[in-house]
N, C-alpha and C positions, 0 to 999 in steps of 0.2 A: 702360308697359313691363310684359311678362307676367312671372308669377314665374322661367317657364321661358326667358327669354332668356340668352343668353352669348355670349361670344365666334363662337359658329360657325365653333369651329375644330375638321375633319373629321378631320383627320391625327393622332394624340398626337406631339406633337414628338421624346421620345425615339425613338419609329420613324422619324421621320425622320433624327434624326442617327443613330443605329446602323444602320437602314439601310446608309446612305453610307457610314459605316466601315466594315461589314462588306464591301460590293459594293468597295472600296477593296484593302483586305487581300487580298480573291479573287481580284481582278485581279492583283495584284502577290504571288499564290502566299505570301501569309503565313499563310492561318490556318492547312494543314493541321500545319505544326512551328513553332515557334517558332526564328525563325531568333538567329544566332549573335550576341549584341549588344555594340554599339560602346557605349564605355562613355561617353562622352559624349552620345548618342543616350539612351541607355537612363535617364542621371541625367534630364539633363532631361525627356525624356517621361515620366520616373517621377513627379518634379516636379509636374510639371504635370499629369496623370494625376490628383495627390494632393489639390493647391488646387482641380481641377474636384469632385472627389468629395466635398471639405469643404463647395464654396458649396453643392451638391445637398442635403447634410442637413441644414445649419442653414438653410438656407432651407426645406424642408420641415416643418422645427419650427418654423420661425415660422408655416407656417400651419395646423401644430397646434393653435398656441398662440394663434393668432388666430379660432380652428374654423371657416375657411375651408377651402374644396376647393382644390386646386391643379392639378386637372384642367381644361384650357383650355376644355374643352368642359360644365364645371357652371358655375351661376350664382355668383357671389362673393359671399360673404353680409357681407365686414369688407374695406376697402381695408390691406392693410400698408405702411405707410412707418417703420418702424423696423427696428435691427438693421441685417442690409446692405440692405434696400431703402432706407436714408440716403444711400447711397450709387450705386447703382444701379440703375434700375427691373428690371431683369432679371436677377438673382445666379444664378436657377436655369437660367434658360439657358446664362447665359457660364458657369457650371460644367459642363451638357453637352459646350458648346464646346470648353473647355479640354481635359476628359478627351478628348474628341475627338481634338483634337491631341496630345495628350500620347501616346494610345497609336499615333495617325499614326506619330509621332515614334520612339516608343521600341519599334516595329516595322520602322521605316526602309521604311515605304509611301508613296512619291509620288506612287500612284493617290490613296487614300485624303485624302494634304496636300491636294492639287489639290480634291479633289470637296468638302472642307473649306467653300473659298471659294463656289458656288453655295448649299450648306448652309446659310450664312449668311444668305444674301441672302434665302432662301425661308422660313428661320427669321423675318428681319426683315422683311420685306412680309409674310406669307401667315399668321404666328401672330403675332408682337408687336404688328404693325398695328391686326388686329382684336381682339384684346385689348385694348388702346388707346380705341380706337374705342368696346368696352363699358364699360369702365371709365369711359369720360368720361360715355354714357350712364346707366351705374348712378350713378355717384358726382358727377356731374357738377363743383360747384367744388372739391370738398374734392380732387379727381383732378388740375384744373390748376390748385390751388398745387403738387402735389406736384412735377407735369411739370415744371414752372417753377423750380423749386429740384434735383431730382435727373437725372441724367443716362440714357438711354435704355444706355448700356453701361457706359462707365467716363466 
């Protein structure tokens, strides 16, 4: 394995899902005002909006603190399984997700909900996959005991 292998993932994933929010919002005419918000809509997608933007920086700091990159496309220098990676292999994704939704949500765009669900699927085959996939190559057993004990979302 050369120093320079990783993941080989092309795309940064935050351009993927904001992409898709954004292309969501457009279609359903939300970004140029802010439209008039249901207040139920608006808790919740504020909510959730709030828990995504949480897991995004303590997971960030975890791999401050662990002086990994957490750019999918540099090499991993430290596997993190502590903090919420205890819990779910991917904290910093389902926090983009969340915020995702969340502001889907508390913009009342059901272009945006909709495009949500392929987001996912392409987040989860096309960058966690191979992520995965290096990780097991970098790390090899110390990677599936983690798989084996923590869960791929929740």
């Amino acid at each position: 394995m050369s120093s320079q292998d990783s993941p080989r993932v092309f795309v940064p994933p935050p351009l993927i899902i904001g992409g898709s929010l954004l292309a969501g919002l457009a279609i359903d005419g939300r970004i140029q005002a802010m439209p008039a918000f249901e207040t139920v809509s608006a808790i919740t997608g504020s909510v959730l909006t709030a828990i995504g933007l949480g897991l995004i920086v303590v997971s960030l700091d975890l791999f401050r603190s662990a002086r990994t990159r957490p750019e999918p496309w540099q090499p991993a220098s430290s596997l993190i399984h502590s903090g919420l990676y205890r819990y779910t292999r991917n904290p910093m994704y389902l926090g983009m997700l969340l915020a995702y939704a969340g502001l889907a949500l508390a913009l009342r765009s059901p272009t945006a909900g909709l495009l949500l669900i392929p987001v996912f699927a392409i987040i989860d085959r096309l960058v966690v996959a191979r992520e995965e996939a290096y990780l097991e190559r970098r790390f090899g057993m110390e990677f599936e005991r983690y798989r084996a004990r923590v869960r791929r979302w929740l």
